[in-house]
C-alpha positions as CSV (number, residue, x, y, z in Angstrom):
1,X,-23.2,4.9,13.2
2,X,-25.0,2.2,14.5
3,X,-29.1,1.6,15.0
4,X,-30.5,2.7,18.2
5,X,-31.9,-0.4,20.0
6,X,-35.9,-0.6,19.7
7,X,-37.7,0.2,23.0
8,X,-39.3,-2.6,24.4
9,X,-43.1,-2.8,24.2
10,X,-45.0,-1.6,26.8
11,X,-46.0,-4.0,29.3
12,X,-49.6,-4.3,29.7
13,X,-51.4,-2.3,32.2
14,X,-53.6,-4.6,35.0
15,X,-57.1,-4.6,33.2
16,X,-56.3,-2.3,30.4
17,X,-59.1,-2.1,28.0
18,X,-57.1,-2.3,24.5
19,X,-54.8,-5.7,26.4
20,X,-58.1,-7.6,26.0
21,X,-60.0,-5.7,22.9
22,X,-60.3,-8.6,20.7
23,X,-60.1,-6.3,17.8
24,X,-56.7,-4.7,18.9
25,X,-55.7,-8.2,19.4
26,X,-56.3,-9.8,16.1
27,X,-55.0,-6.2,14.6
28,X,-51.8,-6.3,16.6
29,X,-51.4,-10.1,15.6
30,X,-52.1,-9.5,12.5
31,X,-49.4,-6.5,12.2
32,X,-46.6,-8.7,14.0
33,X,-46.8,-12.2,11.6
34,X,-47.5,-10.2,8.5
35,X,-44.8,-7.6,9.3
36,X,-42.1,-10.6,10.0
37,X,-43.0,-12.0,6.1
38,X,-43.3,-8.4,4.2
39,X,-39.9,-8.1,5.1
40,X,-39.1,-10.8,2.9
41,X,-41.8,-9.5,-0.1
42,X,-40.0,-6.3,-0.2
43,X,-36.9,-8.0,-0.3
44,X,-38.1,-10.2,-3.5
45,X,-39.1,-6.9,-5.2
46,X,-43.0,-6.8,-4.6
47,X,-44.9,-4.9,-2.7
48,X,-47.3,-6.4,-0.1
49,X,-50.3,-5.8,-2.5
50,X,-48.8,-7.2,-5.0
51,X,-47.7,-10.0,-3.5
52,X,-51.2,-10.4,-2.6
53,X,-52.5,-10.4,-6.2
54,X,-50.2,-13.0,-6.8
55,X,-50.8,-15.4,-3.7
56,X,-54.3,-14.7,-4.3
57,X,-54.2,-15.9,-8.2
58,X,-51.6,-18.8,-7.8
59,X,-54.5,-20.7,-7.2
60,X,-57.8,-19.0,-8.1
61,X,-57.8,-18.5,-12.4
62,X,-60.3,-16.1,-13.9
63,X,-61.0,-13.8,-10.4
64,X,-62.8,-10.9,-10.4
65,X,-61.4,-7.5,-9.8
66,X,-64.2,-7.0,-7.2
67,X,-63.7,-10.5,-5.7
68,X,-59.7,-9.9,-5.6
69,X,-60.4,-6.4,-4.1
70,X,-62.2,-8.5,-1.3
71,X,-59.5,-11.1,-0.5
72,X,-56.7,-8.9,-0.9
73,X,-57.9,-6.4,1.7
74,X,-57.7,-3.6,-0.8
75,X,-59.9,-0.7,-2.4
76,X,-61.2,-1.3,-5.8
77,X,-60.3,1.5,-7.6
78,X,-56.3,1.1,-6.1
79,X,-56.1,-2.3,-7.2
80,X,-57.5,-1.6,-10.7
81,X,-54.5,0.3,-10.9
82,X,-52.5,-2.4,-9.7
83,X,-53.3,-4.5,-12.3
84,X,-52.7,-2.4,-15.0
85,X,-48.7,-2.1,-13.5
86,X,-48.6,-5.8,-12.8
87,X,-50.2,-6.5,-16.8
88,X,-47.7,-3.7,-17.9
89,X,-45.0,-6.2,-16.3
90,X,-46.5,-9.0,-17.5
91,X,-47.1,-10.8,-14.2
92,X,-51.2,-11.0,-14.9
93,X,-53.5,-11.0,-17.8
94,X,-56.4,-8.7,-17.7
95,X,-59.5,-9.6,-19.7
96,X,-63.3,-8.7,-20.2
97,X,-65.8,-10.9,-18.6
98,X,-67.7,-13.4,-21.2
99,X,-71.3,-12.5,-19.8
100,X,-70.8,-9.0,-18.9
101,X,-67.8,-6.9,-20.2
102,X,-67.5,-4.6,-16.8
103,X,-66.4,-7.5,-15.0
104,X,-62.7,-8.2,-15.7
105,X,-61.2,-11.5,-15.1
106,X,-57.9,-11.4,-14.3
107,X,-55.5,-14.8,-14.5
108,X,-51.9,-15.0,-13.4
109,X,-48.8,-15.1,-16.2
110,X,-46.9,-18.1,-16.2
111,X,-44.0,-15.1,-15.7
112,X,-46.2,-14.1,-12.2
113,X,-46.4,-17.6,-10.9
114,X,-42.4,-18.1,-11.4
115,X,-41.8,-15.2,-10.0
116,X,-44.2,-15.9,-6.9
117,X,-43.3,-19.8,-6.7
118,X,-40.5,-19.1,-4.0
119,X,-42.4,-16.6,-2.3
120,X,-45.6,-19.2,-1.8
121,X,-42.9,-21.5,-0.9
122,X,-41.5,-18.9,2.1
123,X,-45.3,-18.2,3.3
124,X,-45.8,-21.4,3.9
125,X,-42.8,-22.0,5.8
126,X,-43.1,-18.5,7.7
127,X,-47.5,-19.7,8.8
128,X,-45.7,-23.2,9.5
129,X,-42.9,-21.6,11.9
130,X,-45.7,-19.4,13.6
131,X,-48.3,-22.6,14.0
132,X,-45.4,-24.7,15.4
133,X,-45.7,-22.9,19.2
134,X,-49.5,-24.1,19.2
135,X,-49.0,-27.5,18.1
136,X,-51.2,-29.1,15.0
137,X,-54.2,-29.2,17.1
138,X,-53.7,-26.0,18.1
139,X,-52.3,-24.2,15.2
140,X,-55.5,-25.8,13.1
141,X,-58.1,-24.8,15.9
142,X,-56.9,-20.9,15.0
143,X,-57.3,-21.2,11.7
144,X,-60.3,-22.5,11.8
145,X,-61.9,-20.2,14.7
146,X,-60.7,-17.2,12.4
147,X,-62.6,-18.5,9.7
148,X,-65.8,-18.7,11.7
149,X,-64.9,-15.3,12.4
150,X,-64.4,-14.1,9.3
151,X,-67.6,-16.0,8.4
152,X,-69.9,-14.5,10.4
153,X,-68.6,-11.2,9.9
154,X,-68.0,-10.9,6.3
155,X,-71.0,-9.0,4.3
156,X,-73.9,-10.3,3.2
């Protein structure tokens, strides 16, 4: 039996709210690019949080739960039971904090960062395949306005 064809997406209606909502638009952006890449987490054998954790410590040693909650996009008490599968695996290391032992540092494995070398190596070619219909300018112009966006939304 073969797969349906998807329906096409729905042309946008003349002055539709949502079409312009600059939240919808960085959501639905968001959902597209990501979605096109978790295709090929799964397909390494990670899911999207973990390969998350991962990205996140490839280059970040010693991170916080509460700060790797925060760039990872996910809740504290689900990612503390991440970790615990991911140390299980050995892929992290998961250690009390020097100053103050509620604070857990956790480090990547060197068996985390080879199994998340090729996977760094794919993002980066998937964000440069997306960039390459703005141009460098562009492409680096985005980036950056997103920062400033994150920036001046983030909590303070």
């Amino acid at each position: 039996m073969k797969d349906s064809p998807k329906p096409a997406p729905a042309a946008p209606a003349p002055d539709a709210f949502v079409d312009g909502y600059l939240p919808y638009l960085l959501a639905r952006a968001s959902h597209l690019v990501s979605g096109e890449f978790h295709r090929q987490v799964e397909a390494a054998g990670f899911s999207v949080p973990e390969w998350r954790v991962l990205a996140t410590l490839a280059d970040r040693p010693d991170c916080t739960i509460g700060a790797l909650a925060d760039i990872t996009l996910t809740k504290q008490p689900t990612l503390t039971k991440l970790i615990d599968r991911m140390a299980a695996d050995g892929l992290v290391t998961r250690r009390n904090g020097a100053l103050d032992r509620r604070h857990a540092l956790v480090s990547i494995t060197a068996r985390g960062r080879s199994r998340a070398r090729a996977l760094l190596d794919r993002a980066a070619a998937h964000e440069q395949q997306v960039l390459d219909d703005f141009g460098v300018t562009q492409g680096d112009q985005l980036k950056d306005t997103l920062r400033r966006l994150i920036a001046l939304h983030a909590p303070r």
